[in-house]
C-alpha positions in Angstrom: 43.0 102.3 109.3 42.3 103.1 105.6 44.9 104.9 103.6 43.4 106.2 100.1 46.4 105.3 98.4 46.2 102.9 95.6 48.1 99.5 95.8 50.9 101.0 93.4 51.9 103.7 95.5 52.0 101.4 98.5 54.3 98.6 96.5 56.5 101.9 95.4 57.1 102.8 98.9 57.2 99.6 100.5 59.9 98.4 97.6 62.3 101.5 98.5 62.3 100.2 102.2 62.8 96.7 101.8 66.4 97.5 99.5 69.1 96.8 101.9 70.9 100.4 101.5 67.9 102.3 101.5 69.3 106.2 102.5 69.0 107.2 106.1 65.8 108.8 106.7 64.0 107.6 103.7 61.0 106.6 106.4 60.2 110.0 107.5 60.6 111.1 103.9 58.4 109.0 102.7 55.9 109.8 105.8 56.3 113.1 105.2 56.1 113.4 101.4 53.0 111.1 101.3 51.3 111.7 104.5 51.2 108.3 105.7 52.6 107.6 109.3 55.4 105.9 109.7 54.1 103.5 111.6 51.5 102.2 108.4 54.8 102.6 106.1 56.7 99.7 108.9 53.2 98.2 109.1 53.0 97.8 105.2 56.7 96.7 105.3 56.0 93.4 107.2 53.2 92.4 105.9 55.1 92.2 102.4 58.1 91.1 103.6 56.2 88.1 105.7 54.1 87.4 102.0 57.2 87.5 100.4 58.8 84.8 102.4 55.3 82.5 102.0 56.0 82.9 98.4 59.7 81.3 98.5 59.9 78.0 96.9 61.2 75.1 100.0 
């Protein structure tokens, strides 16, 4: 499914989520606020945290 957001937005919202004491509910907020499901948001959140760990020197 395409989302018209632009890549910033996503690496905004995905960035809040991957902080380790990110506030409870901050996922519906963020569904809510910028009508993506939260679903896409947990979607978006693996796929960067699975690039992220491809990027990490061995």
């Amino acid at each position: 499914m395409f989302h018209s957001s632009t890549v910033e937005q996503r690496v905004q919202w995905v960035s809040q989520l991957l902080v380790n004491t990110r506030p409870h509910g901050l996922v519906s907020k963020l569904s809510h606020t910028n009508q993506v499901s939260r679903q896409t948001l947990y979607r978006w959140k693996e796929k960067d945290s699975l690039c992220q760990a491809l990027l990490r020197p061995i």
